[in-house]
N, CA, C and O atoms as CSV, one atom per row, in Angstrom:
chain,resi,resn,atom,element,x,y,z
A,1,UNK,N,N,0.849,-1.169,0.000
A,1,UNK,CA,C,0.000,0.000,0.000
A,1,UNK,C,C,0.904,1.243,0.000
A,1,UNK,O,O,1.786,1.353,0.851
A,2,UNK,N,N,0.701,2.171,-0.930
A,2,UNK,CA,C,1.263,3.082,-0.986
A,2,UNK,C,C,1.465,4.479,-0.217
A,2,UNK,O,O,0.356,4.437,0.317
A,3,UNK,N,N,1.921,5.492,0.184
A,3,UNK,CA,C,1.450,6.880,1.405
A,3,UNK,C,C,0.340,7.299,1.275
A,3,UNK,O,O,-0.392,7.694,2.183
A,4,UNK,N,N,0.063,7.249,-0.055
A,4,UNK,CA,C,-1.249,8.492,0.038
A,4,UNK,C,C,-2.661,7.139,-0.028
A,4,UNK,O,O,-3.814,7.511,0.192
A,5,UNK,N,N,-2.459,6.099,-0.248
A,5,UNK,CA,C,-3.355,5.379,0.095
A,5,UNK,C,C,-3.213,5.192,1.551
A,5,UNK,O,O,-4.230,5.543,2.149
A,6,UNK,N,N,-2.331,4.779,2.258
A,6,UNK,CA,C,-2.823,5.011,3.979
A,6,UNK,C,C,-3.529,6.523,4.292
A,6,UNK,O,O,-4.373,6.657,5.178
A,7,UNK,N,N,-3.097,7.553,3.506
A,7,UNK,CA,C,-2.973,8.665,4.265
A,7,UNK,C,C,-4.878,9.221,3.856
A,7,UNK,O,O,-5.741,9.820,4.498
A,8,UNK,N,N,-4.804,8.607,2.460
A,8,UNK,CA,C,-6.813,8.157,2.462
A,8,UNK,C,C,-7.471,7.618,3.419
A,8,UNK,O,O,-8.525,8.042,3.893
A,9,UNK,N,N,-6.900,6.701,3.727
A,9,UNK,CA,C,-7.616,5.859,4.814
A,9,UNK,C,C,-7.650,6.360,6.500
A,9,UNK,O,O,-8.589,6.228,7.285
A,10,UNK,N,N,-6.258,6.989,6.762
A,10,UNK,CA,C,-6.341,7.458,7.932
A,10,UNK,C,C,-7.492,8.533,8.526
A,10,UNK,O,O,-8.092,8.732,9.582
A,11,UNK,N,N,-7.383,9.331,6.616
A,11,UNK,CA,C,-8.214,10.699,7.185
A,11,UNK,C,C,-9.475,10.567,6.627
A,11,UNK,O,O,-10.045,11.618,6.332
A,12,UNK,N,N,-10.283,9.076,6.323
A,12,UNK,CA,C,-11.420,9.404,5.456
A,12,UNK,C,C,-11.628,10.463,4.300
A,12,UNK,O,O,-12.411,11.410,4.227
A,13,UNK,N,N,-10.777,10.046,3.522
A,13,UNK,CA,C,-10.740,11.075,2.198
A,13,UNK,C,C,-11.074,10.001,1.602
A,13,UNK,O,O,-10.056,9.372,1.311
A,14,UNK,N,N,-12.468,9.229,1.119
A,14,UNK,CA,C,-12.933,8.397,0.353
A,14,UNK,C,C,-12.815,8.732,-1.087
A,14,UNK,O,O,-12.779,9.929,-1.372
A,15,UNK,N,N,-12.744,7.777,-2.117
A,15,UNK,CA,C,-12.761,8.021,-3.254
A,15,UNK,C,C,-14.369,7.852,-3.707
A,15,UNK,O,O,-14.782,8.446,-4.703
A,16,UNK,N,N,-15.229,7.008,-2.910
A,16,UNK,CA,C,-16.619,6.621,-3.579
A,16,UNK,C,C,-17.248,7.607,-3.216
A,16,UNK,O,O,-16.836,8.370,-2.342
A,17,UNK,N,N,-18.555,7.769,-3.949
A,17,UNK,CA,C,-19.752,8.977,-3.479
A,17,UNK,C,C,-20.221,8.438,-2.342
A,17,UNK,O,O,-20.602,7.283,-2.149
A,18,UNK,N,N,-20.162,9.494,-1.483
A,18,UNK,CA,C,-21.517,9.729,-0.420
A,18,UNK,C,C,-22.442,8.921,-0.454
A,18,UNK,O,O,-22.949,8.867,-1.575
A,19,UNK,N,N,-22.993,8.118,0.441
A,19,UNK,CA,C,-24.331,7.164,0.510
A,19,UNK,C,C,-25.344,8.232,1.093
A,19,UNK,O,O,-25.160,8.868,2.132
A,20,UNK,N,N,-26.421,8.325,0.274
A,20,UNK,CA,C,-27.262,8.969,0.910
A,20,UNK,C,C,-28.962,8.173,1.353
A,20,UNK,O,O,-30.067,8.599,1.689
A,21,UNK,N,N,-28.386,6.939,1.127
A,21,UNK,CA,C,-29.755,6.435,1.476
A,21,UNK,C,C,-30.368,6.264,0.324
A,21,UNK,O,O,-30.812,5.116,0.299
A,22,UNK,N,N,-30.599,6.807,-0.589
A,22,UNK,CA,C,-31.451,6.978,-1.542
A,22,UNK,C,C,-31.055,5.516,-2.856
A,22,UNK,O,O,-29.887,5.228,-3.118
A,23,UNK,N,N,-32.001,4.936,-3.372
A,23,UNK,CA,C,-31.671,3.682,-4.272
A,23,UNK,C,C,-32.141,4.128,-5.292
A,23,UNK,O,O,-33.342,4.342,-5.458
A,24,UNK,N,N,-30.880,4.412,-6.462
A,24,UNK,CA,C,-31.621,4.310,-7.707
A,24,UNK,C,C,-31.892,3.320,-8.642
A,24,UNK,O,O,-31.792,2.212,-8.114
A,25,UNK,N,N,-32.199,3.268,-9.834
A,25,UNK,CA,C,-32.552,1.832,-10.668
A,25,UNK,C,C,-31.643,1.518,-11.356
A,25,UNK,O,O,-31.691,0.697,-12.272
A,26,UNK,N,N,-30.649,2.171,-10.975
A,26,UNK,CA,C,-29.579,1.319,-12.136
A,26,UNK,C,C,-29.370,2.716,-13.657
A,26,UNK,O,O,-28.563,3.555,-14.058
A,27,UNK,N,N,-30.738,2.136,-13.991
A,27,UNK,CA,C,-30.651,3.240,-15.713
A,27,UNK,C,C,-30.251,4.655,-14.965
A,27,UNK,O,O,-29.103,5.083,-15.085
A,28,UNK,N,N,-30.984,5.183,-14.389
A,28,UNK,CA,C,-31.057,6.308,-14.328
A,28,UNK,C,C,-30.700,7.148,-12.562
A,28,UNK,O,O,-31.276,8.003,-11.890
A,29,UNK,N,N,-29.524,6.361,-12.408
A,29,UNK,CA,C,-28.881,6.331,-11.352
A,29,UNK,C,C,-27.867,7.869,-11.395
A,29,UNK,O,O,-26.948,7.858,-12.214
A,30,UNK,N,N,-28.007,8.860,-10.721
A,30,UNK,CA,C,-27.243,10.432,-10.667
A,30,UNK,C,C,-25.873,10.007,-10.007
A,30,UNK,O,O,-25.699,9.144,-9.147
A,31,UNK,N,N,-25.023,10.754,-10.565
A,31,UNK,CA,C,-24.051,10.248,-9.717
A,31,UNK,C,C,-23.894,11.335,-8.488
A,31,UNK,O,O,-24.161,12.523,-8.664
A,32,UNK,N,N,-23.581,10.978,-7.626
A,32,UNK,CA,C,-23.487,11.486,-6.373
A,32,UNK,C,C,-22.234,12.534,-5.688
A,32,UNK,O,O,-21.061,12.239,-5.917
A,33,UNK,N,N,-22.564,13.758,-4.845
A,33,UNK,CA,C,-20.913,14.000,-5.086
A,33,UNK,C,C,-20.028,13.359,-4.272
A,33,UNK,O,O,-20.399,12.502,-3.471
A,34,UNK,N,N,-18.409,13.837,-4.458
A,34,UNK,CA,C,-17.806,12.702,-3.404
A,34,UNK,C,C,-17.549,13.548,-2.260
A,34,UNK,O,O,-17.724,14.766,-2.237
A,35,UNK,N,N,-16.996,12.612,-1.023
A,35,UNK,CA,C,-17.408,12.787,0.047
A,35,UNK,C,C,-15.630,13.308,0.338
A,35,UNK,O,O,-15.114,12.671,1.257
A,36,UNK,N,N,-14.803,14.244,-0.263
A,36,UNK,CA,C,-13.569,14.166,0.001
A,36,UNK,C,C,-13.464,15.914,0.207
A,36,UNK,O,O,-14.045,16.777,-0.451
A,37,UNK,N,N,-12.479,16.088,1.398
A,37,UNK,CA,C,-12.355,17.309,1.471
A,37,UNK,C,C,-11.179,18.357,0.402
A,37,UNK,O,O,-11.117,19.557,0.134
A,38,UNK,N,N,-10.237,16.921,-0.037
A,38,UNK,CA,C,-9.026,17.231,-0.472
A,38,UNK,C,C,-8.949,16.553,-1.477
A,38,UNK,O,O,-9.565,15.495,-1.609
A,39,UNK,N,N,-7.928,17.214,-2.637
A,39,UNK,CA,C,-7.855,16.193,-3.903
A,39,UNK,C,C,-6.491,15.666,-3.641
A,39,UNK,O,O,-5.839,15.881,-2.619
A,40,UNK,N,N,-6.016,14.750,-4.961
A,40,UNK,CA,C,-5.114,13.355,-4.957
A,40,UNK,C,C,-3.666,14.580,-4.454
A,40,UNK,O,O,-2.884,14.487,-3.508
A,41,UNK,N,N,-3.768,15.563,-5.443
A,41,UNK,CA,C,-2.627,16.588,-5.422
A,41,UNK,C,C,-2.688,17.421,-4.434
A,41,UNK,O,O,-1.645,18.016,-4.165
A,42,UNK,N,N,-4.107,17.750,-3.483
A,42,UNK,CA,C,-3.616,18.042,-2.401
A,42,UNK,C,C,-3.217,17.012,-1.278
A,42,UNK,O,O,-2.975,17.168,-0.081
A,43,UNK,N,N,-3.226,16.399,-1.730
A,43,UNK,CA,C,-2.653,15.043,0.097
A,43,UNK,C,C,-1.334,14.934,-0.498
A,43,UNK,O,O,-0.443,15.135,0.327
A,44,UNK,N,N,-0.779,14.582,-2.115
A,44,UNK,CA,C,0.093,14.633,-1.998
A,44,UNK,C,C,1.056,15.750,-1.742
A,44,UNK,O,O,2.068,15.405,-1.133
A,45,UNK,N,N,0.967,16.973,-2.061
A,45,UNK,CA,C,1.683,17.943,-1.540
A,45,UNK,C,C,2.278,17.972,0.059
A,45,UNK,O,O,3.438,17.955,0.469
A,46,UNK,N,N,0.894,18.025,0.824
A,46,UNK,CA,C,0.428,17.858,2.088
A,46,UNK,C,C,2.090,16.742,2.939
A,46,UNK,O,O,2.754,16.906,3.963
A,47,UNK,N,N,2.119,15.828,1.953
A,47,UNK,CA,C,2.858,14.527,2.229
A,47,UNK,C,C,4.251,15.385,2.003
A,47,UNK,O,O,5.156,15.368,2.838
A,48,UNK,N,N,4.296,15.929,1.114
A,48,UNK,CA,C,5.921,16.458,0.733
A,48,UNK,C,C,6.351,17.530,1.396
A,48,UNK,O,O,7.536,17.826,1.552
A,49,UNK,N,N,5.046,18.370,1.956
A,49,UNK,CA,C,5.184,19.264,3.007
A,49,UNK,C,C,5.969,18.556,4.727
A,49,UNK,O,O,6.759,19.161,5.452
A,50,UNK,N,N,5.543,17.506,4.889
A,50,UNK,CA,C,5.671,16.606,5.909
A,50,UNK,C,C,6.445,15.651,5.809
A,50,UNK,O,O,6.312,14.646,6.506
A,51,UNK,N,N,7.613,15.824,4.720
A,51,UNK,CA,C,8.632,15.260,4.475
A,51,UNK,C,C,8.331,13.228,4.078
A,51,UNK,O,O,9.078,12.254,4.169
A,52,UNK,N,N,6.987,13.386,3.677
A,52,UNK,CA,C,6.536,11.893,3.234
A,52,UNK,C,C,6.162,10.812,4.358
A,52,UNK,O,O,5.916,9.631,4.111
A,53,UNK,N,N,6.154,11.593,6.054
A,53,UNK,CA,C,5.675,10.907,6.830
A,53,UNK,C,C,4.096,11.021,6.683
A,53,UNK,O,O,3.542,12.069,6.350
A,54,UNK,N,N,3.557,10.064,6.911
A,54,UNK,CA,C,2.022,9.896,6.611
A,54,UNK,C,C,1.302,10.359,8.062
A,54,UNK,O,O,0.568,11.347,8.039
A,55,UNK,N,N,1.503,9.690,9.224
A,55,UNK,CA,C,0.635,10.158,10.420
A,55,UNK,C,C,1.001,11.950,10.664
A,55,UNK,O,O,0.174,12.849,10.818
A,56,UNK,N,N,2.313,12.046,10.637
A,56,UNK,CA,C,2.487,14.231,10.825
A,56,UNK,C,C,1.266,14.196,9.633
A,56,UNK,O,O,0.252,14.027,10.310
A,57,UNK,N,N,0.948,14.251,8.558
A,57,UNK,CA,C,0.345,14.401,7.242
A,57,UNK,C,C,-1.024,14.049,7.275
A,57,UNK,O,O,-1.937,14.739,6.821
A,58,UNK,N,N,-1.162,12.655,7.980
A,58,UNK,CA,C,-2.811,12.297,8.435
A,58,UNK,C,C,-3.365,13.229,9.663
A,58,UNK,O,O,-4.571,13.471,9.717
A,59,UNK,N,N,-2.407,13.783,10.711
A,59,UNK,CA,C,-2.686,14.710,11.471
A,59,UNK,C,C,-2.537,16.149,11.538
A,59,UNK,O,O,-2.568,16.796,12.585
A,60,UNK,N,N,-2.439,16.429,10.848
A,60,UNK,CA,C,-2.522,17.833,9.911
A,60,UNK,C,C,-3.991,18.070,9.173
A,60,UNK,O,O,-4.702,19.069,9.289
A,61,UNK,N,N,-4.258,16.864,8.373
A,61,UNK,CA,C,-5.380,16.986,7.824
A,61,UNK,C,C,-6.519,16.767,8.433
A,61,UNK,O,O,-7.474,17.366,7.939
A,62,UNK,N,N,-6.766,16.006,9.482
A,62,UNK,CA,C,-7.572,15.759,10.085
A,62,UNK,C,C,-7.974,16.939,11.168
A,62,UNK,O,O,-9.139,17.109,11.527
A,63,UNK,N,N,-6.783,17.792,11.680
A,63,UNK,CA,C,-7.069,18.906,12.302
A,63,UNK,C,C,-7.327,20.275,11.557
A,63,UNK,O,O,-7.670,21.391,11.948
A,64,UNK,N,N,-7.083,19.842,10.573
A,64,UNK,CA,C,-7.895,21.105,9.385
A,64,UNK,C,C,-9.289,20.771,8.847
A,64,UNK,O,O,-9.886,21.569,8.123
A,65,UNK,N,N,-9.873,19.434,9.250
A,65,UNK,CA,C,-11.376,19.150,8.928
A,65,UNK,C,C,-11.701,19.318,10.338
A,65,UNK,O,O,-12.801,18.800,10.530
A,66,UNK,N,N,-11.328,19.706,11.169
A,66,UNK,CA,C,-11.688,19.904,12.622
A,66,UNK,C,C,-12.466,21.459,12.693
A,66,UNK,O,O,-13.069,21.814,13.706
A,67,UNK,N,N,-12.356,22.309,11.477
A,67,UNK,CA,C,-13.407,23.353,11.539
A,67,UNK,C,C,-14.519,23.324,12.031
A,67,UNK,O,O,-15.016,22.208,12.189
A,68,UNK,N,N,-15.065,24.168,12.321
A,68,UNK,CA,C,-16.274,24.242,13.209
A,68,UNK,C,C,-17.682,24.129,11.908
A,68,UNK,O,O,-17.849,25.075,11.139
A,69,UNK,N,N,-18.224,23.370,11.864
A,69,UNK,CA,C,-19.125,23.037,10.711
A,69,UNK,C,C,-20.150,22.979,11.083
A,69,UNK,O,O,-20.817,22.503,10.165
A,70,UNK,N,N,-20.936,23.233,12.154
A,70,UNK,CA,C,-22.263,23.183,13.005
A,70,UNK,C,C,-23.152,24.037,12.137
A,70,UNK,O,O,-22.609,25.142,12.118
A,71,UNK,N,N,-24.032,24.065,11.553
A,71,UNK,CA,C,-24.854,24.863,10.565
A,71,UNK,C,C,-26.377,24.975,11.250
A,71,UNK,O,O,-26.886,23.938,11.673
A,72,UNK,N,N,-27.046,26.150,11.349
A,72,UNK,CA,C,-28.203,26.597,12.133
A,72,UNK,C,C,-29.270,27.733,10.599
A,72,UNK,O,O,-29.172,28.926,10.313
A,73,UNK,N,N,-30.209,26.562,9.960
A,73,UNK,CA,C,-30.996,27.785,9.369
A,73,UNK,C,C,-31.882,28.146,10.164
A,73,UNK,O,O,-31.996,27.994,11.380
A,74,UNK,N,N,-32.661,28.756,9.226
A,74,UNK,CA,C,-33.587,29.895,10.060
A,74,UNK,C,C,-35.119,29.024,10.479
A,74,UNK,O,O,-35.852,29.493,11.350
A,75,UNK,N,N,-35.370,28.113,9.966
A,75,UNK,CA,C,-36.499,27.338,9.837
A,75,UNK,C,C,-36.345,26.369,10.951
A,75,UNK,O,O,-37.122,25.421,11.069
A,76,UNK,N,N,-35.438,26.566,11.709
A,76,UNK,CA,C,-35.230,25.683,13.003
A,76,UNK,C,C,-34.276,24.426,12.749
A,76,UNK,O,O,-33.767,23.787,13.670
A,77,UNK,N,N,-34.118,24.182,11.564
A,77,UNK,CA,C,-33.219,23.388,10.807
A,77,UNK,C,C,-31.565,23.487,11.547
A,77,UNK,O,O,-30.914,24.531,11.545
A,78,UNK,N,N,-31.123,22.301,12.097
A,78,UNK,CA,C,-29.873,22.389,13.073
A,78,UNK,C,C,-28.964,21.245,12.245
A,78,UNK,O,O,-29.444,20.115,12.152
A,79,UNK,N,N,-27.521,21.556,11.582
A,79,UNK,CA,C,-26.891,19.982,11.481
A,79,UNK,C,C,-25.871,20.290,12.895
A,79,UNK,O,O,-25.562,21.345,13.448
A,80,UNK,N,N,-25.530,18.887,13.174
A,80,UNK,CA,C,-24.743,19.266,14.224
A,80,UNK,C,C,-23.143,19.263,13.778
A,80,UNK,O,O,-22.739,18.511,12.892
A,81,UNK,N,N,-22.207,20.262,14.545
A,81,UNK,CA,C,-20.817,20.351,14.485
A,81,UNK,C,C,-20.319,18.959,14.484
A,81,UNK,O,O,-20.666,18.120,15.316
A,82,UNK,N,N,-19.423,18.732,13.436
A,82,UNK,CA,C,-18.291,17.657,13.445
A,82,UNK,C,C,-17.189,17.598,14.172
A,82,UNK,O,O,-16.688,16.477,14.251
A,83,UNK,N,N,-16.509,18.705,14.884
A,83,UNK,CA,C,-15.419,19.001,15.303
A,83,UNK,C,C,-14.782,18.189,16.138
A,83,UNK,O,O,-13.569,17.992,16.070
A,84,UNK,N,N,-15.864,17.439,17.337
A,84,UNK,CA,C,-15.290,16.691,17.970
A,84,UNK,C,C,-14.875,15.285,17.578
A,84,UNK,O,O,-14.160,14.591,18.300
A,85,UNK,N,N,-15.399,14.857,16.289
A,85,UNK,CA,C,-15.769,13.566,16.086
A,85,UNK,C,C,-13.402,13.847,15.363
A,85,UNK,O,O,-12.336,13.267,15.566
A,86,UNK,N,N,-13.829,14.891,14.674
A,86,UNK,CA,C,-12.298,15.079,13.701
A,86,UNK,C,C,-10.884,15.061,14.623
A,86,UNK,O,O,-9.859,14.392,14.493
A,87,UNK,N,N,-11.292,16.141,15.665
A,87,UNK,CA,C,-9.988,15.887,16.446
A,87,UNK,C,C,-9.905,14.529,16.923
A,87,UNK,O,O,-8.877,13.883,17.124
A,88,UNK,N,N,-10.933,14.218,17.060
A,88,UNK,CA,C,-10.728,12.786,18.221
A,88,UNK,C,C,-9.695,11.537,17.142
A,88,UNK,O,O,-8.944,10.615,17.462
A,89,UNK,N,N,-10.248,12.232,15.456
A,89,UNK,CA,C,-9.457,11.197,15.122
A,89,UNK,C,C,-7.904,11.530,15.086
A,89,UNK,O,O,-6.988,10.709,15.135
A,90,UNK,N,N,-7.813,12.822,14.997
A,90,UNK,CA,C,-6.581,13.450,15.021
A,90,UNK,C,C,-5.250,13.010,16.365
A,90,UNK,O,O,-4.037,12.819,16.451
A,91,UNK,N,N,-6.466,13.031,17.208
A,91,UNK,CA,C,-5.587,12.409,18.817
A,91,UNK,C,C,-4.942,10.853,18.331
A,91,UNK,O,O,-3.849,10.324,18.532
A,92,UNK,N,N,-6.178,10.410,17.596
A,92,UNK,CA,C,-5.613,8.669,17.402
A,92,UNK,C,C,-4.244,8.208,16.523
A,92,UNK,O,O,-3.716,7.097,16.556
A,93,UNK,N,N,-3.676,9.783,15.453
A,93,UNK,CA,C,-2.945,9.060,14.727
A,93,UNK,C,C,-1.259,10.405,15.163
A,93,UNK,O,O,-0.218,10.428,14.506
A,94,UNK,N,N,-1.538,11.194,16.250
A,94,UNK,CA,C,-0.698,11.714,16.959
A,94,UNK,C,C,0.310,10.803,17.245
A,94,UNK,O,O,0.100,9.608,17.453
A,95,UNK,N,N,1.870,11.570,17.266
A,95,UNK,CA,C,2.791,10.743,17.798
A,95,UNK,C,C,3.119,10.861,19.535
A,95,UNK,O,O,2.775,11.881,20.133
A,96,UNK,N,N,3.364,10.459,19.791
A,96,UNK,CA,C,3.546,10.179,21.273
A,96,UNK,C,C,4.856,11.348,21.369
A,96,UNK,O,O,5.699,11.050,20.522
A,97,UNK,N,N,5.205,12.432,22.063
A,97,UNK,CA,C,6.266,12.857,22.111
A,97,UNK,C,C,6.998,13.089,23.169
A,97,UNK,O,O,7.832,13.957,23.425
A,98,UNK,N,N,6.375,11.774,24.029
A,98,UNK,CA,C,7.023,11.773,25.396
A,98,UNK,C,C,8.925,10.653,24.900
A,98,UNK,O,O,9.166,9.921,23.940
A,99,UNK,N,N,9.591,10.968,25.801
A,99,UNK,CA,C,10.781,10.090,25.962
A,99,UNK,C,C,11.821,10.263,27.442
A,99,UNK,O,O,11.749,11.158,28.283
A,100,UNK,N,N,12.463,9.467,27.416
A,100,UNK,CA,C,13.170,9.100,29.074
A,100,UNK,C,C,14.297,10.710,28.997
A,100,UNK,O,O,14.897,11.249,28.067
A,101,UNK,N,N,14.177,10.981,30.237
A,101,UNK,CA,C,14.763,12.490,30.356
A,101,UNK,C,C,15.837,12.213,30.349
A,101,UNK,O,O,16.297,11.222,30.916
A,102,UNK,N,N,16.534,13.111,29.639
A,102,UNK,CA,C,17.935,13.226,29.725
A,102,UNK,C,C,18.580,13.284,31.031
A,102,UNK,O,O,17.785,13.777,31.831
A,103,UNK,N,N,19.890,12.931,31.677
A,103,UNK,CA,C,20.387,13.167,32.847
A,103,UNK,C,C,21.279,13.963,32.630
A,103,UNK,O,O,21.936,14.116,31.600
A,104,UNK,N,N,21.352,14.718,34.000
A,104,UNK,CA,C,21.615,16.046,34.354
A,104,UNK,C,C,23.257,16.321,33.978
A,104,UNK,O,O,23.619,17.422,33.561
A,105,UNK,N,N,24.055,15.369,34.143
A,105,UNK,CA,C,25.244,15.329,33.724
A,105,UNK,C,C,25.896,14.501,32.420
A,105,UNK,O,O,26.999,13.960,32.351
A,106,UNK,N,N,24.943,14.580,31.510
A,106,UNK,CA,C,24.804,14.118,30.133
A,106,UNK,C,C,25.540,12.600,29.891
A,106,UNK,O,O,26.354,12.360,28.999
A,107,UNK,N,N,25.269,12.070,30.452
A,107,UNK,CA,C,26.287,10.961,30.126
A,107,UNK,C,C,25.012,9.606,30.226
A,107,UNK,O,O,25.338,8.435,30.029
């Protein structure tokens, strides 16, 4: 598997359309839009920005879909914010940046 195929998978950047529930017949089936925030050339950039490590790169992106997306029309119509669902995935593919402390007289 290649970077930018993990780095699809990490951050839900699907290639298929959106399921919306809806079944068409086949003939006259719409195509649907896709469900991706970013294109092929932006993840890969993204990747070369991040020196081709995939999790710095999956966690970058995932904290930039972490926008606040909560939408309120006027008709009482509420979607709810994503934000928490994004960081949370963002926490999961974080590197750990703890390590054993150096001692005081370097050796």
């Amino acid at each position: 598997m290649d970077d930018l195929t993990r780095l699809k998978l990490l951050t839900d950047e699907k290639d298929s359309p959106v399921d919306t529930g809806a079944e068409g017949c086949g003939d006259c089936a719409v195509a649907l839009p896709s469900s991706r925030m970013f294109t092929d050339e932006q993840l890969q950039e993204l990747l070369e920005l991040h020196d081709g490590d995939v999790e710095d790169t999956a966690y970058d992106v995932l904290i930039r879909k972490a926008e606040n997306s909560g939408i309120r029309l006027s008709g009482g119509t509420e979607l709810p914010d994503q934000r928490a669902y994004w960081l949370s995935r963002a926490r999961s593919v974080r590197k750990n940046g703890t390590r054993p402390a150096a001692r005081a007289d370097g050796t």
